[in-house]
N, C-alpha and C positions, 0 to 999 in steps of 0.2 A: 353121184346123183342121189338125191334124198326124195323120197314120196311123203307127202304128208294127207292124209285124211282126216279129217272133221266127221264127228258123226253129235249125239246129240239135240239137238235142232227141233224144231214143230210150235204148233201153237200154243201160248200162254197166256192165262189169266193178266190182267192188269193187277201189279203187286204178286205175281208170283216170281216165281224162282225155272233156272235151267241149269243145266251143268254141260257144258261140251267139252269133248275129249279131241282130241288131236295126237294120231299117231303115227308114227314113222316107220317108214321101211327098212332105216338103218340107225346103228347105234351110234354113230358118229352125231347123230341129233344129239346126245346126251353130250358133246364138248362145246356146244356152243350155245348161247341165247335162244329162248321163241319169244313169242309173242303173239298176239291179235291184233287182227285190225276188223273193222265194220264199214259196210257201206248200203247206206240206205238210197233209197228209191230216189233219182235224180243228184245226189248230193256224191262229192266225190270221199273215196276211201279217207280214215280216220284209224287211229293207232286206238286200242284200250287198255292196253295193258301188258305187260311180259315179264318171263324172269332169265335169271342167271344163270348161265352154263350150273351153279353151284347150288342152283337153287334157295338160297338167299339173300338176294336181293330183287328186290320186284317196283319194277316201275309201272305207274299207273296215268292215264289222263284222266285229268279233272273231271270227264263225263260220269268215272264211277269209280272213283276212289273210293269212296265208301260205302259201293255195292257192289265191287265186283274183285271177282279175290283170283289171281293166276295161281300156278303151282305145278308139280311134277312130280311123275314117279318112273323115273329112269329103270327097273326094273323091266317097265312096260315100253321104254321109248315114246311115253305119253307124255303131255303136256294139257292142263284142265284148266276151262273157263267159269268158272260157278256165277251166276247173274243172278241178283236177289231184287227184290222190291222194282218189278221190271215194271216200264209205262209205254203207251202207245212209242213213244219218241226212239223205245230202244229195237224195234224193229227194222231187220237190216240182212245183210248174207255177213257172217261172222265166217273170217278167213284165220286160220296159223298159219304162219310164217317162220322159216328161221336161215339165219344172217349164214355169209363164207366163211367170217372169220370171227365178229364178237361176240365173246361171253359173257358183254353185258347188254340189256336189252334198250335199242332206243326207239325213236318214234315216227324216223324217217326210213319211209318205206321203199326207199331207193337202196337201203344197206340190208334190204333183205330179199334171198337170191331162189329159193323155194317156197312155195308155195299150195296150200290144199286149194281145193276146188269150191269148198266156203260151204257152208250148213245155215239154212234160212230159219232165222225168229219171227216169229209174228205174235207181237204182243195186242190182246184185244180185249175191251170189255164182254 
């Protein structure tokens, strides 16, 4: 059994930045894949991004490929969310997640078996 906590979270500027952290109870987090996912107000959960048991490879959705960067530091049994140039739109409960078995990260969130309690964004002018 794995815990995962999210902390980071609260409200942000339009065009600002967040960073969430996501940490584990157990080190066996560091064999396999995390990832994120989001879900906003009425609208069903969405994938944003994860990386690699190796930390090397990192898949992203189209939502923030080029704002939002995953990563890790095993050290810590953490896993980091950094969200840049944020807009109303990316307000939602930001969840980590990480899979039974793979250590590479994908986008269906049926292959992933733990789960945090989720840290809320609220991007606002």
């Amino acid at each position: 059994q794995v815990e995962l906590v999210e902390s980071g979270g609260g409200a942000v500027p339009v065009g600002g930045f967040a960073r969430l952290s996501c940490t584990a109870s157990a080190r066996t987090f560091n064999d396999h894949a995390a990832s994120w996912f989001r879900q906003a107000p009425g609208k069903a959960r969405e994938f944003v991004g994860g990386i690699s048991a190796s930390g090397e490879y990192k898949n992203y959705a189209s939502l923030g490929r080029s704002r939002f960067t995953v990563s890790r530091e095993k050290a810590k049994n953490t896993v980091y969310l950094q969200l840049t140039d944020l807009t109303p739109e990316d307000t939602a409960v930001y969840y980590c997640a990480a899979p039974i078995e793979e250590v590479y990260p994908v986008s269906d969130s049926s292959r992933y078996r733990y789960w945090g309690r989720g840290t809320q964004v609220t991007v606002s002018s």
